[in-house]
N, CA, C and O atoms as a printed pandas DataFrame, in Angstrom:
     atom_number atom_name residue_name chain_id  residue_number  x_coord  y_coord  z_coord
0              1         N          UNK        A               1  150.095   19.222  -23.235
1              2        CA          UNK        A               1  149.020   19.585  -24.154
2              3         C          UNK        A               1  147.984   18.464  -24.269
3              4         O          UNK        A               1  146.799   18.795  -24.326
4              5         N          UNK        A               2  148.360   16.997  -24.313
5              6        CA          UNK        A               2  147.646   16.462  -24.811
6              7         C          UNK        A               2  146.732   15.685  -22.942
7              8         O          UNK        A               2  145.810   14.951  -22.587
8              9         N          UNK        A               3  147.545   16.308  -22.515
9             10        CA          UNK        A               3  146.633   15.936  -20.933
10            11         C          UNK        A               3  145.656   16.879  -20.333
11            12         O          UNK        A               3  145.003   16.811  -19.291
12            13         N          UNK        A               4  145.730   17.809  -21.302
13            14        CA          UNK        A               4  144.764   19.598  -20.690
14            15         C          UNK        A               4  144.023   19.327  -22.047
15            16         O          UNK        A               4  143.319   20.300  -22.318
16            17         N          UNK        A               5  143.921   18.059  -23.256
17            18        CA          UNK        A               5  142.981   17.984  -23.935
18            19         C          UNK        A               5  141.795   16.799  -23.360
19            20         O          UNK        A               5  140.580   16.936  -23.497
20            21         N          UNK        A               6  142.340   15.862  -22.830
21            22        CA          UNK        A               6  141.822   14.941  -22.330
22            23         C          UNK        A               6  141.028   15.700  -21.286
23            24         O          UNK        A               6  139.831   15.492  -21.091
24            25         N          UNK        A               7  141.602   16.403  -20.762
25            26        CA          UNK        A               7  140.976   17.198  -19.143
26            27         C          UNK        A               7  139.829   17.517  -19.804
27            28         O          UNK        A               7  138.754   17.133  -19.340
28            29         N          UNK        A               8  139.874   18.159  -20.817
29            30        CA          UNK        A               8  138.818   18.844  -22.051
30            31         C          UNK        A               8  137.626   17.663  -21.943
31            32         O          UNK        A               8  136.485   17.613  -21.484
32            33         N          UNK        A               9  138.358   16.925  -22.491
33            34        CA          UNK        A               9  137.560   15.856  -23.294
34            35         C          UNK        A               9  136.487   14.951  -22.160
35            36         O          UNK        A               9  135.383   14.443  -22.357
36            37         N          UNK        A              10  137.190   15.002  -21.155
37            38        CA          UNK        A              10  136.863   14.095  -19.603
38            39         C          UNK        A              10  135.473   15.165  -18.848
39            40         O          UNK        A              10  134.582   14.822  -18.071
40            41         N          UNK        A              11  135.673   16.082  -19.261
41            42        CA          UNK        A              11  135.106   17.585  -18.365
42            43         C          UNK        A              11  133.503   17.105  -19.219
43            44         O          UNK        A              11  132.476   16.830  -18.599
44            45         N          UNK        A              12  133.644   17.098  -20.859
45            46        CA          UNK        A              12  132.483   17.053  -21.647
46            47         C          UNK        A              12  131.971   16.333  -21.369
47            48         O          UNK        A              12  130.783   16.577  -21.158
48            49         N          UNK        A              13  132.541   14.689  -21.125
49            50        CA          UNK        A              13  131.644   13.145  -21.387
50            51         C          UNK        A              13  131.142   13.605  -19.692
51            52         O          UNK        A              13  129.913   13.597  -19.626
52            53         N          UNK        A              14  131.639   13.893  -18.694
53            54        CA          UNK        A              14  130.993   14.209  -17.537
54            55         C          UNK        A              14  129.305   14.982  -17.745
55            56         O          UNK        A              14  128.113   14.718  -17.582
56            57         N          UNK        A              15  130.075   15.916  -18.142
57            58        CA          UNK        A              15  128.704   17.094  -18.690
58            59         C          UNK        A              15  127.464   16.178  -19.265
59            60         O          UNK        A              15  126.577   15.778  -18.510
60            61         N          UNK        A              16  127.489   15.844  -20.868
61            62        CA          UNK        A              16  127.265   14.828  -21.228
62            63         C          UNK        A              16  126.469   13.430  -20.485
63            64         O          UNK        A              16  125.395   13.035  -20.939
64            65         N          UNK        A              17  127.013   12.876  -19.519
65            66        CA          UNK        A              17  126.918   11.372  -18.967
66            67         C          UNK        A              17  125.685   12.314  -17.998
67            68         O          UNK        A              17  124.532   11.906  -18.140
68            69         N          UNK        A              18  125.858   13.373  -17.167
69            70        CA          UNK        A              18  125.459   13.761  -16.252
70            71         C          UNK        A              18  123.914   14.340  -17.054
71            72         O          UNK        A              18  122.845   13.954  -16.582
72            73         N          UNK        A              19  123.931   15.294  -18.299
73            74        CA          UNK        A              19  122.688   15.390  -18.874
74            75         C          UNK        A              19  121.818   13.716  -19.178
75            76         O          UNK        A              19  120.647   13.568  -18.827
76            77         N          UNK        A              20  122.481   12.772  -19.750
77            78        CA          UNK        A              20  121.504   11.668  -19.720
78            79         C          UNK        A              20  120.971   10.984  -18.633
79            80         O          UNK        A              20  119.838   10.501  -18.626
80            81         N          UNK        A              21  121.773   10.934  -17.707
81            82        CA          UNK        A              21  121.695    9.813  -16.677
82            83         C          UNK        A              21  120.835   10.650  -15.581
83            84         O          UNK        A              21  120.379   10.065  -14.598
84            85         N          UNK        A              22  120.638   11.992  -15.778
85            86        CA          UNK        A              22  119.860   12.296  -14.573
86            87         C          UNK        A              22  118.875   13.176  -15.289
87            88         O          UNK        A              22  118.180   13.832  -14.513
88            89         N          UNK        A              23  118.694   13.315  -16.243
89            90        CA          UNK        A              23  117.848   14.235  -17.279
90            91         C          UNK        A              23  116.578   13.011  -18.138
91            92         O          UNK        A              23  115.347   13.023  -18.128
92            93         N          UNK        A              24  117.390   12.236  -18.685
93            94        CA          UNK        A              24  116.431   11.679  -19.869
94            95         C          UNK        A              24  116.609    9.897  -19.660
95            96         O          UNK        A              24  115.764    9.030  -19.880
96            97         N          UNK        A              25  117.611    9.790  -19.305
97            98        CA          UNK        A              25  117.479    8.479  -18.913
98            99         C          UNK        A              25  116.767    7.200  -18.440
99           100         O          UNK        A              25  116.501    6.083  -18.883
100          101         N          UNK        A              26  116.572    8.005  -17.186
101          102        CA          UNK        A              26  115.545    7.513  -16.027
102          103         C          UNK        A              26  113.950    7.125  -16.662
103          104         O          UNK        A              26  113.243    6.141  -16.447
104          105         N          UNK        A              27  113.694    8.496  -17.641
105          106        CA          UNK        A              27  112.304    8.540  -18.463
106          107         C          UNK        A              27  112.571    7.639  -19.351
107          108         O          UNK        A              27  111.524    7.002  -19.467
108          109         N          UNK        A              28  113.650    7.040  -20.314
109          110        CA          UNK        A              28  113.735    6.864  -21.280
110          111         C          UNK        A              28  113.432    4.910  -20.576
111          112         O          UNK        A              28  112.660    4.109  -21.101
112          113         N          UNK        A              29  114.241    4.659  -19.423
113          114        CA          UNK        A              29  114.430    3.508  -19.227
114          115         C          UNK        A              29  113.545    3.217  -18.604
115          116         O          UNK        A              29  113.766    2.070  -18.216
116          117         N          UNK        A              30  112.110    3.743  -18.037
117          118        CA          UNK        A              30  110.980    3.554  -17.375
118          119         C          UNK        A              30  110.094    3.142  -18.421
119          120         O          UNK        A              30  109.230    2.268  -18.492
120          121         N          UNK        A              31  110.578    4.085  -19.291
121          122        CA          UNK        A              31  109.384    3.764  -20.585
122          123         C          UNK        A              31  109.673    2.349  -21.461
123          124         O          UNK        A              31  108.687    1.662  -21.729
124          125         N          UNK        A              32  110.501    2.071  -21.742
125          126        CA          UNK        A              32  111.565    0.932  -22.449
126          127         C          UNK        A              32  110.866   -0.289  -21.213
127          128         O          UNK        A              32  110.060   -1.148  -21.571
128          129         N          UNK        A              33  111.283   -0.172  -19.965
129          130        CA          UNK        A              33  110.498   -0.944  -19.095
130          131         C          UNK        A              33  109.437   -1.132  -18.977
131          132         O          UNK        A              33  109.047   -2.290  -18.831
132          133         N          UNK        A              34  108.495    0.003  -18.995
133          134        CA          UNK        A              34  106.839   -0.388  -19.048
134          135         C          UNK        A              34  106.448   -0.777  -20.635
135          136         O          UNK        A              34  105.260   -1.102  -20.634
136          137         N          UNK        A              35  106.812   -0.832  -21.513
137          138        CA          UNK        A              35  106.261   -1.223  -22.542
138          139         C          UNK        A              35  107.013   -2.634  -23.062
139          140         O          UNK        A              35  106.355   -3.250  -23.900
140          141         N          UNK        A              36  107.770   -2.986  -22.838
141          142        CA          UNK        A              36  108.332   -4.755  -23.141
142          143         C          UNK        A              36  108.627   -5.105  -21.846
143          144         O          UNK        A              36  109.304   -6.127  -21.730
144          145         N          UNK        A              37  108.238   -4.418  -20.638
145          146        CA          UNK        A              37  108.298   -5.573  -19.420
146          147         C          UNK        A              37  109.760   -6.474  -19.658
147          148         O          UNK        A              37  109.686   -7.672  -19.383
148          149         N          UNK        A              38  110.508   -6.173  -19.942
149          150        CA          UNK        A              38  112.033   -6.911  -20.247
150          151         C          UNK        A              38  113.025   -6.671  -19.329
151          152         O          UNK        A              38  113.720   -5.694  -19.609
152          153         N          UNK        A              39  113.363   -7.370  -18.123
153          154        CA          UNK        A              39  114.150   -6.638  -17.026
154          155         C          UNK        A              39  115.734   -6.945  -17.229
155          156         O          UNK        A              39  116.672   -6.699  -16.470
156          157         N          UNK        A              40  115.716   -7.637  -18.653
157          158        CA          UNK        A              40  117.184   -7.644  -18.958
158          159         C          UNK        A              40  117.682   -6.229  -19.631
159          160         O          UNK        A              40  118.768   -5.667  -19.487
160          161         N          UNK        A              41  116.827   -5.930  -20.219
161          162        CA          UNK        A              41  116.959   -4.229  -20.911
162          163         C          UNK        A              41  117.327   -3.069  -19.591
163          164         O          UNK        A              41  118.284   -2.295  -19.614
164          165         N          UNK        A              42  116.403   -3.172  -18.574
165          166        CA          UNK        A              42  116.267   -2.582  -17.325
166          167         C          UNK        A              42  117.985   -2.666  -16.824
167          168         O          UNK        A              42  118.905   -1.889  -16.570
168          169         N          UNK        A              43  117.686   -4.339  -16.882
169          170        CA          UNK        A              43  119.491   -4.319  -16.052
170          171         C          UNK        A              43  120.661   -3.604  -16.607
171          172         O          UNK        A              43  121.366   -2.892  -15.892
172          173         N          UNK        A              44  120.947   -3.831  -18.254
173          174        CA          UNK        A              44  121.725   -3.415  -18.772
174          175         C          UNK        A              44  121.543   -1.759  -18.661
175          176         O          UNK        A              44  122.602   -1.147  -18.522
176          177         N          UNK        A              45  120.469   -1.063  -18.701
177          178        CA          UNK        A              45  120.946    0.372  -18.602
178          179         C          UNK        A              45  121.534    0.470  -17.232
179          180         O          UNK        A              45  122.295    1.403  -16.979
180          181         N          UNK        A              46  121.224   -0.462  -16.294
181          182        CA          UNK        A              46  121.058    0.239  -14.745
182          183         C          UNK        A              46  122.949   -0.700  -14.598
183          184         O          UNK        A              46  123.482   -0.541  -13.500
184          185         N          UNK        A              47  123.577   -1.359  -15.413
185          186        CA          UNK        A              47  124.941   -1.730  -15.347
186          187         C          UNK        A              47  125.813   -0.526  -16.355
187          188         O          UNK        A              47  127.006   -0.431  -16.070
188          189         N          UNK        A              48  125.488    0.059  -17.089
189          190        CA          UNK        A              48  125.765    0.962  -18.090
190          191         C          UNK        A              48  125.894    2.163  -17.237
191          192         O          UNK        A              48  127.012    2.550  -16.895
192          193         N          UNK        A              49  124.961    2.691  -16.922
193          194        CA          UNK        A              49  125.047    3.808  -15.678
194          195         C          UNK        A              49  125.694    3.249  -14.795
195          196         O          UNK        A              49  125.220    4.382  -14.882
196          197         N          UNK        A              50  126.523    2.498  -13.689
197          198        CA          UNK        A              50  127.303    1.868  -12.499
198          199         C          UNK        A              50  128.844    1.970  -13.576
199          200         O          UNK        A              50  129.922    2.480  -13.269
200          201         N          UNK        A              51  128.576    1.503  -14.473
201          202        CA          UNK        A              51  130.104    1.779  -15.879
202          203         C          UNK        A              51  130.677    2.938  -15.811
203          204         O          UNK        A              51  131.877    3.116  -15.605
204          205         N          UNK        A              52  129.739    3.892  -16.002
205          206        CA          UNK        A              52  129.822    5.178  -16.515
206          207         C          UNK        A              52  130.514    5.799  -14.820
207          208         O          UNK        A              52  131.436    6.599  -14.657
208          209         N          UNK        A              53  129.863    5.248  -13.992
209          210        CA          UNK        A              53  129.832    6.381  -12.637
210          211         C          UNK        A              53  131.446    5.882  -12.085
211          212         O          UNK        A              53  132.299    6.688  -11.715
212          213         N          UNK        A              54  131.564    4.946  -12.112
213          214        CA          UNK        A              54  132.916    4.157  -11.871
214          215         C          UNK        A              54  134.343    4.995  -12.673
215          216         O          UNK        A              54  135.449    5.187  -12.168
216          217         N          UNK        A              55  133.846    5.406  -14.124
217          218        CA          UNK        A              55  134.842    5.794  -14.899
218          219         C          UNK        A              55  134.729    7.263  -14.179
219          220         O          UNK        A              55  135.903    7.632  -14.157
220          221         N          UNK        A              56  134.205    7.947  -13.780
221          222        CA          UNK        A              56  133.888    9.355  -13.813
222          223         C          UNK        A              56  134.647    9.575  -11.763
223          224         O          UNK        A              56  135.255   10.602  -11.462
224          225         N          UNK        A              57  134.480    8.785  -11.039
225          226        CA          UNK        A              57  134.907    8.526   -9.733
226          227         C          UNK        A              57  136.175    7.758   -9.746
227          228         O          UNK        A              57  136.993    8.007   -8.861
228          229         N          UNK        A              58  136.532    6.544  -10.945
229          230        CA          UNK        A              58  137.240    5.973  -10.314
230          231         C          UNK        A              58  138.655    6.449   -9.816
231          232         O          UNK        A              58  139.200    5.637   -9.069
232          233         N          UNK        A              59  139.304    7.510  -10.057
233          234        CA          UNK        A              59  140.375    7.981   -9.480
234          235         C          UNK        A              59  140.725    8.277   -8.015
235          236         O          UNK        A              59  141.832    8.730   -7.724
């Protein structure tokens, strides 16, 4: 039961990870970039997304 909830739970943050990171993200972190020019902000989303893709593949 509690491994066909996780399956649940794993299925959503996919869904989820997959609406930000290829939907709003990209816009969100272009814009965040062109307006404070800050490429430490840049890095951290673009290590945050490599986090995310790792957890979602790493099996």
């Amino acid at each position: 039961m509690s491994e066909a909830k996780f399956s649940t739970i794993g299925r959503i943050f996919i869904l989820f990870h997959w609406i930000i990171s290829y939907k709003t993200l990209p816009v969100i972190s272009f814009q965040l970039f062109e307006k404070s020019s800050d490429i430490r902000l840049f890095t951290l989303i673009a290590e945050f997304m490599r986090a995310t893709e790792r957890i979602e593949f790493g099996r």
